[in-house]
C-alpha positions as CSV (number, residue, x, y, z in Angstrom):
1,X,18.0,15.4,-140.4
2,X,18.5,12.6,-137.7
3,X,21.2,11.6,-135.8
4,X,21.9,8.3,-135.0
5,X,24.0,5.7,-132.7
6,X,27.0,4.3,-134.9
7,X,25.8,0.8,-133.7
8,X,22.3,1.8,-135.4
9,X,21.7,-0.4,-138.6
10,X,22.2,1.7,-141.8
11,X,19.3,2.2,-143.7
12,X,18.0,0.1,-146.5
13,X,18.1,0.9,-149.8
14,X,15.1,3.5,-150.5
15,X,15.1,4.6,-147.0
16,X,15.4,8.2,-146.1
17,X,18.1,9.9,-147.9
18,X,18.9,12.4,-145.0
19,X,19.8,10.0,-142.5
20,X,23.6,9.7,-141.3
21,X,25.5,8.0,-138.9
22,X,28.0,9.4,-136.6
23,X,31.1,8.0,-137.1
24,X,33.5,8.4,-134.2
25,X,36.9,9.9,-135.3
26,X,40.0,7.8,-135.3
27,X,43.0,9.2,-133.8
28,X,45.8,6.9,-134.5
29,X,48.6,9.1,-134.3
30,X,47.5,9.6,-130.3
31,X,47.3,6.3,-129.6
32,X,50.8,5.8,-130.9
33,X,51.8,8.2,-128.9
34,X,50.5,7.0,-125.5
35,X,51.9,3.5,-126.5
36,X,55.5,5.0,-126.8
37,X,54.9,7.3,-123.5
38,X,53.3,3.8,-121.6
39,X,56.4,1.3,-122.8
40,X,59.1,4.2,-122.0
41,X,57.7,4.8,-118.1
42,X,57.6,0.8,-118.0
43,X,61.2,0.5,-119.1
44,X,62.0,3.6,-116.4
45,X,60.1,1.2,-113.8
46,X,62.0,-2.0,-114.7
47,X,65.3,0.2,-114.6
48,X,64.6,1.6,-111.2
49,X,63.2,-1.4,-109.6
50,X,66.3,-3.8,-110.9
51,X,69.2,-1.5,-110.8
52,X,70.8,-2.2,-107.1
53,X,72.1,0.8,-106.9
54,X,68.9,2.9,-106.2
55,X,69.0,0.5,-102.6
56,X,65.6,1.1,-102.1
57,X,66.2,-0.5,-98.7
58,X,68.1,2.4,-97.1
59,X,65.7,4.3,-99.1
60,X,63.2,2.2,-96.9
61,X,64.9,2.7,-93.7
62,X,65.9,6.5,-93.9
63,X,62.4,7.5,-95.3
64,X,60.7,8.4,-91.8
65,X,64.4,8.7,-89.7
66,X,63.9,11.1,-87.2
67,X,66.5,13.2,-88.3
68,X,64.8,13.6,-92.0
69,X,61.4,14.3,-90.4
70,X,62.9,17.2,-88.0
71,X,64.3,18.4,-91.5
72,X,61.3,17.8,-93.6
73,X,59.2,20.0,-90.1
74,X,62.1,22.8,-90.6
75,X,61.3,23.1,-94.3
76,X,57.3,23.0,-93.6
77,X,58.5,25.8,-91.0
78,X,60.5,28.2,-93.3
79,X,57.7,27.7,-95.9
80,X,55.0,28.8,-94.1
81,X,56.8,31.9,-92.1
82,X,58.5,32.9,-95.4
83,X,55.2,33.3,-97.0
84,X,53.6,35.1,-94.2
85,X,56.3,37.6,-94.3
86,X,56.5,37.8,-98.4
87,X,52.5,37.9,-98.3
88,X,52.7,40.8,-96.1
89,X,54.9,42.7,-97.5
90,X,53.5,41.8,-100.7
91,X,50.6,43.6,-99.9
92,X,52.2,47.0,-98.4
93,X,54.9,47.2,-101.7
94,X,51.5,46.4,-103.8
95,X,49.5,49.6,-102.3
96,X,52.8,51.3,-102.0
97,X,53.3,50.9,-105.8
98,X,50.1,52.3,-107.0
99,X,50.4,55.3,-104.5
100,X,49.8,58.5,-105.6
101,X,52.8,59.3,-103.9
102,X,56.0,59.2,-106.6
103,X,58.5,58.8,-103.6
104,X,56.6,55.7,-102.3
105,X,55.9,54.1,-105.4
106,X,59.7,54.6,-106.8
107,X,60.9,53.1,-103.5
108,X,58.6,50.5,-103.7
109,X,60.2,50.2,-107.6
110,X,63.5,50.2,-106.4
111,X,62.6,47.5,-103.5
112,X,61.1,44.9,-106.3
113,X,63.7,45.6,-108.9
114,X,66.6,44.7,-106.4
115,X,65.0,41.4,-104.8
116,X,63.7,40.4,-108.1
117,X,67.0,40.8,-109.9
118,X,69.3,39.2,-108.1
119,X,69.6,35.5,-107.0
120,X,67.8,34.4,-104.2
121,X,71.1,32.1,-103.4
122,X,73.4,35.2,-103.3
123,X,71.2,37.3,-100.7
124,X,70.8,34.2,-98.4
125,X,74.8,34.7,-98.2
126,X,74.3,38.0,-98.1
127,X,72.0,38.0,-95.0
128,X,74.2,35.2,-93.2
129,X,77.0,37.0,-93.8
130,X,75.4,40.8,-92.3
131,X,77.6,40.7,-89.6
132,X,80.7,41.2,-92.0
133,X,79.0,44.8,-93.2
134,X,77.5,45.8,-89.3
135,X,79.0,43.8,-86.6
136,X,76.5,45.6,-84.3
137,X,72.9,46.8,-84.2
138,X,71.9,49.7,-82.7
139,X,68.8,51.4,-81.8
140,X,68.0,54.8,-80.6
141,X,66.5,58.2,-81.4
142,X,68.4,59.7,-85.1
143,X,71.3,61.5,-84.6
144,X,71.1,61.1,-81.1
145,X,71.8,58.6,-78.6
146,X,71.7,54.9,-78.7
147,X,69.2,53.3,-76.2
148,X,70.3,49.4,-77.1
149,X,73.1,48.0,-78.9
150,X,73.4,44.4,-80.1
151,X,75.5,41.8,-82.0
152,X,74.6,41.0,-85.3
153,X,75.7,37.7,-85.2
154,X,73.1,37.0,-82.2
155,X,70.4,38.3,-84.0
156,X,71.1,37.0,-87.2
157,X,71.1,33.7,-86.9
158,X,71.1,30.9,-89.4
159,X,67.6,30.7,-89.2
160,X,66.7,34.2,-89.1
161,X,68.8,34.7,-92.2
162,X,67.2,31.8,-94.1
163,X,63.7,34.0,-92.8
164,X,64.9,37.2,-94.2
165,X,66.3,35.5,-98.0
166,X,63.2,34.1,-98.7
167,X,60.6,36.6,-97.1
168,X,62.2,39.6,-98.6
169,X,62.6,37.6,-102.1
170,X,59.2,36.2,-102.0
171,X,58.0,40.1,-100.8
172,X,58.9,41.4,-104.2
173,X,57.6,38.6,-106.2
174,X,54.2,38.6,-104.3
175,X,54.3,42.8,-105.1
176,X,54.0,42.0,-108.6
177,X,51.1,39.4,-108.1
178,X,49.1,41.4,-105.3
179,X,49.7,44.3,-108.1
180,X,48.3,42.0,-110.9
181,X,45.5,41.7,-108.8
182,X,44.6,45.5,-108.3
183,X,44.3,46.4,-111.9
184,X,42.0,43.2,-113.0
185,X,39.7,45.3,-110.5
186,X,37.1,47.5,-112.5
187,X,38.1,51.1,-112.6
188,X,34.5,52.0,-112.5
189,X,33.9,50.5,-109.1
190,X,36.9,52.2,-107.3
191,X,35.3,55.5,-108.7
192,X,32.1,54.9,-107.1
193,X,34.0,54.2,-103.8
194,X,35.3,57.5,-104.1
195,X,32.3,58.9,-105.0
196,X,30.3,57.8,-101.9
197,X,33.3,59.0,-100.1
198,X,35.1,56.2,-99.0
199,X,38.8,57.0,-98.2
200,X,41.7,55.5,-100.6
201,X,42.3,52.9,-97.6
202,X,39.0,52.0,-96.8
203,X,38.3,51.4,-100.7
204,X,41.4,49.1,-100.6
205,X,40.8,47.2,-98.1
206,X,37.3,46.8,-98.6
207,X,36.4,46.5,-102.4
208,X,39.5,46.4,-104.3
209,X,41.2,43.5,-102.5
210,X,38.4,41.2,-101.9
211,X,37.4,41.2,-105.6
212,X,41.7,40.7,-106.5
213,X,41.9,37.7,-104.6
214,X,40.6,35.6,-107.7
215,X,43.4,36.9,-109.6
216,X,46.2,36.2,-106.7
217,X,45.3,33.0,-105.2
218,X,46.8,30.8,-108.2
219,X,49.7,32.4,-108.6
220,X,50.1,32.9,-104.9
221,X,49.7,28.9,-104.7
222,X,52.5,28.4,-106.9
223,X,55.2,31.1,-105.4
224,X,54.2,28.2,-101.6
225,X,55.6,25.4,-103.6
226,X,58.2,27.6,-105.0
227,X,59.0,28.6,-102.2
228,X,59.4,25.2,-100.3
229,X,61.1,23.9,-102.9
230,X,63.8,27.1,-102.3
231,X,64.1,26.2,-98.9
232,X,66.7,23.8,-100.4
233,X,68.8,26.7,-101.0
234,X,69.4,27.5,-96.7
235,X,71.9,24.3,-96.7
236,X,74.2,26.5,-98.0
237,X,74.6,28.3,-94.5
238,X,74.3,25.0,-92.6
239,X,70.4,25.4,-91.5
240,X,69.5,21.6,-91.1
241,X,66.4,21.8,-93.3
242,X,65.2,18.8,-95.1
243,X,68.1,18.7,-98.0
244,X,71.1,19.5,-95.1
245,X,69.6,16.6,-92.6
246,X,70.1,14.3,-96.0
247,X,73.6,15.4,-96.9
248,X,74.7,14.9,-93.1
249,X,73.4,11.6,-93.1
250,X,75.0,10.4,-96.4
251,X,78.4,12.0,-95.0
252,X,78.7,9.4,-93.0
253,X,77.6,6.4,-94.5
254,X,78.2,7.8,-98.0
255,X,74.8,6.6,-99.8
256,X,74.5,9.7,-101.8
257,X,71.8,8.7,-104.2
258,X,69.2,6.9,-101.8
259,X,69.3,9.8,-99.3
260,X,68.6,12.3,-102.0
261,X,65.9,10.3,-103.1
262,X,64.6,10.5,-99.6
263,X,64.6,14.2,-100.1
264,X,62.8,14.1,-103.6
265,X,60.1,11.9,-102.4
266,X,59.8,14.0,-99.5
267,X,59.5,17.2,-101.7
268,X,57.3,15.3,-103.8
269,X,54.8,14.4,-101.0
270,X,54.3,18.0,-100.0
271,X,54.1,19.8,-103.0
272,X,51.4,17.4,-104.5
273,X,49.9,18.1,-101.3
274,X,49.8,21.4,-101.5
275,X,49.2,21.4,-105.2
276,X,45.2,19.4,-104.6
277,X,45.0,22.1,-101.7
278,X,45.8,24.8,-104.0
279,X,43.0,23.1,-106.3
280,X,40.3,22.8,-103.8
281,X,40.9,26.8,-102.6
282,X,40.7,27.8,-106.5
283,X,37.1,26.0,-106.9
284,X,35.6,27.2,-103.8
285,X,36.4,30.4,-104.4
286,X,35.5,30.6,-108.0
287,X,32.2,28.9,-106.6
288,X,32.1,25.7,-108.3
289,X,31.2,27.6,-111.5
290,X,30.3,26.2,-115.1
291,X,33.8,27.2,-117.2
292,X,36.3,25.4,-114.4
293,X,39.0,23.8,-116.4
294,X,38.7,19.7,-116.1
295,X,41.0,17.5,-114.0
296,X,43.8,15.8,-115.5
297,X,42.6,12.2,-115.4
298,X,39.1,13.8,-117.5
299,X,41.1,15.4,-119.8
300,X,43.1,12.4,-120.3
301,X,41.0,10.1,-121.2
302,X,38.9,12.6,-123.1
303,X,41.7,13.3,-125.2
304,X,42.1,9.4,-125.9
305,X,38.8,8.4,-126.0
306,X,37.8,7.8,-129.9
307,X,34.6,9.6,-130.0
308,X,36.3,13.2,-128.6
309,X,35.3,14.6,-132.0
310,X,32.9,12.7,-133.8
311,X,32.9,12.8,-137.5
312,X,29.1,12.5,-139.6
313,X,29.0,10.3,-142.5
314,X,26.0,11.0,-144.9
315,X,24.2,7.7,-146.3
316,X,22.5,7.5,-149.4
């Protein structure tokens, strides 16, 4: 049989029975669909660009302030240290977890258990608030003497309490994901370490976690922007992050709802950012291979576009 274009003239009348013609298949119910979606983000549009209250002015005038950009640098800030420290210990509570040892790996259990089951909101008051359960540190040998001693509430402060909330909280999520990562490794492969005699930490750190990292770099991308975004949960001890620098400016001049869109659009900005950055990293490390799932502007208009799943039509 032959295929032709559905602008191809049918055949005449005697002509070759087994030709058809591709008919592309209609799809009203989607195009119903996008019309609702299109006239319900135009109304939204006309809604926020007429209502006066939005005063996109201030919005205007308070959107690169210098106080909201030393809040939106503290945020970057928090973000990047927290994930160092909850990629780090990610890793260790991982390789703890799958130790041979039952004592490491139940600590390690008990470490994710605790951090993962209780609100990240309730140990940043916890940390802030350290000084209330050990008003000093001290350091020295075990049950001997004390070399140095030190307030808590010097050490701990605001900042390094924010550090310790979301590093230790993002440590027991990254655990699970660095875990995830050593058992999509073949079995088979770790055994052949072994067999060459390679030492359990050589084989770690030289077969199993290279070949892991294509199972923990996606999720690993979204526990960053979870973890900026959660750096909105510090203004609760008074660090002036991006959300506190908002809230001190509309206590004063008490426009609530354009300084909080300042914040959103702020948030916005850098976790599309890091979003396309977290896109790029996934390709290049996956090679640029055949199987990569299509952008959302191709699969929108694929999913739209009438001949998406063409339809034959026999002819007589």
């Amino acid at each position: 049989m032959r295929a032709r274009h559905p602008s191809a003239t049918p055949p005449a009348s005697g002509g070759d029975a087994d030709d058809i013609v591709v008919v592309p298949l209609r799809r009203p119910g989607r195009w119903i669909a996008a019309a609702i979606v299109v006239v319900l983000l135009a109304l939204l549009a006309h809604s926020m660009a007429t209502n006066p209250r939005f005063a996109w002015p201030v919005v205007g005038d308070y959107f690169t302030s210098r106080a909201v950009l030393i809040g939106l640098a503290r945020t970057v800030e928090l973000t990047i240290v927290a994930m160092l420290v909850g990629i780090t210990l990610g890793v260790v509570i991982a390789v703890m977890r799958q130790s041979g040892n039952p004592l490491l790996s139940l600590a390690a259990a008990v470490y994710i258990g605790i951090f993962r089951g209780t609100p990240l909101l309730v140990q940043l008051l916890f940390w802030f608030n350290f000084a209330a359960l050990y008003p000093t540190l001290s350091l020295g040998i075990p049950f001997g003497p004390t070399l140095v001693t030190g307030s808590v509430n010097d050490l701990i402060t605001p900042f390094a309490a924010a550090i310790l909330g979301l590093g230790l909280n993002e440590g027991a999520y990254m655990a699970e994901i660095v875990r995830a990562g050593i058992l999509s490794v073949n079995e088979g492969e770790i055994e052949a370490a072994y067999a060459l005699g390679l030492r359990r930490s050589t084989t770690m750190r030289r077969i199993v976690l290279p070949q892991a990292l294509r199972v923990i770099i996606p999720p690993t991308g979204n526990e960053v922007i979870t973890t900026l975004k959660n750096t909105s949960l510090v203004s609760v001890i008074s660090l002036p992050e991006l959300l506190y620098s908002t809230q001190l400016i509309y206590s004063k001049n008490f426009q609530v709802i354009p300084l909080l869109i300042v914040a959103s659009l702020w948030y916005l900005i850098v976790t599309t950012a890091l979003t396309v950055g977290q896109h790029y990293l996934e390709r290049r490390r996956d090679g640029g291979g055949a199987g990569r799932v299509p952008g959302l502007w191709h699969r929108l208009v694929r999913a739209l576009a009438f001949g998406h799943a063409p339809r034959a039509a026999a002819q007589g």
